[in-house]
C-alpha positions in Angstrom: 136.9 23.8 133.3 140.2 21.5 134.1 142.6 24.4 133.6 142.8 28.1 134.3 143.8 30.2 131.4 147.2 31.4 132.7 149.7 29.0 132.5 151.8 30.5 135.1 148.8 30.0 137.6 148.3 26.7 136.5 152.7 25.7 137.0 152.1 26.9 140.2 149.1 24.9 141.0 150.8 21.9 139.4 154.4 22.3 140.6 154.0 24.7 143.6 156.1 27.5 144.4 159.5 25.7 144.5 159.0 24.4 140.8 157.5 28.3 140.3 160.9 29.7 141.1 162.6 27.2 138.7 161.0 28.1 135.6 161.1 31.8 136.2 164.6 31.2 137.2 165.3 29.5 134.1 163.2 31.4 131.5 164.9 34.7 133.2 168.3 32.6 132.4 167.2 32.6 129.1 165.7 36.1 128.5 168.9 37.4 129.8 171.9 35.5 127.7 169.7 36.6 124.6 169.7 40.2 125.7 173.4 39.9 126.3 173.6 38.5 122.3 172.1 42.0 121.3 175.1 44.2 122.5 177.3 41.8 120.1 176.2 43.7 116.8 179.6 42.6 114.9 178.3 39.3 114.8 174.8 39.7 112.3 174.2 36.3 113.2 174.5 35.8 117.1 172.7 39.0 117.0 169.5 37.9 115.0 169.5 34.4 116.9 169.1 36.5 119.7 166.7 39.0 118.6 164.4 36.5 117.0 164.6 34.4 120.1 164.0 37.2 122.4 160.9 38.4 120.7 159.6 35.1 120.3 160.1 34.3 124.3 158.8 38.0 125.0 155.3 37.3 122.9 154.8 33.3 123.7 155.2 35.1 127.5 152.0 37.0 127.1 150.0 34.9 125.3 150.3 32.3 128.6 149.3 34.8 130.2 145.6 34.8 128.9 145.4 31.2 127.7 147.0 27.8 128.2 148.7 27.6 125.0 152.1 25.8 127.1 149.9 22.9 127.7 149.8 22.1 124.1 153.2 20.0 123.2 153.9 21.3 120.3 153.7 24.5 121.7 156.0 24.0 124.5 158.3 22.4 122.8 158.6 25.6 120.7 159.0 27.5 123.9 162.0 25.4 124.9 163.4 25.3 121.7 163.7 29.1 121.2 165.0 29.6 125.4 167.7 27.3 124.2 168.5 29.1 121.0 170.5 31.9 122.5 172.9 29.2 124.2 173.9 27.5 121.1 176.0 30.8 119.7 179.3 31.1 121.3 180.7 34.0 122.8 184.2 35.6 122.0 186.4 35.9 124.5 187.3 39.0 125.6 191.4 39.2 125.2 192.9 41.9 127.0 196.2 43.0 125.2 197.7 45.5 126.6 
């Protein structure tokens, strides 16, 4: 067997714990600005950008957990397309009138 069917044990094999904390850091970055898209239900579409890409990031997460799907490309070039996907709505800004 060349790989281990987790890919978060084989990132940290490859990459160590430095490049460990970066992609938890930066899938968590993601995971979080689409949960913040869910409290913006005015907004049908920010809200199913973020749902969709929540879900997506939520199951791709435990599928690398029991098999190395991430080392596929076209698979991981899903996976950064839909952490991505909350980013590319824009936010209103909050204006305070008082």
């Amino acid at each position: 067997m060349d790989h281990t069917h987790n890919d978060y044990l084989e990132f940290l094999v490859e990459f160590g714990l430095v490049g460990g904390l970066f992609l938890a850091g930066f899938v968590l970055c993601c995971i979080l600005r689409a949960a913040r898209g869910l409290e913006d239900r005015s907004r049908p579409g920010r809200f199913g950008i973020s749902f969709a890409s929540l879900m997506a990031l939520v199951a791709m997460a435990i599928h690398a957990s029991v098999d190395f799907s991430l080392q596929i490309p076209a698979n991981a070039f899903w996976f950064v397309v839909l952490c991505l996907l909350p980013f590319c709505t824009r936010e209103r800004a909050k204006i305070d009138r008082n």
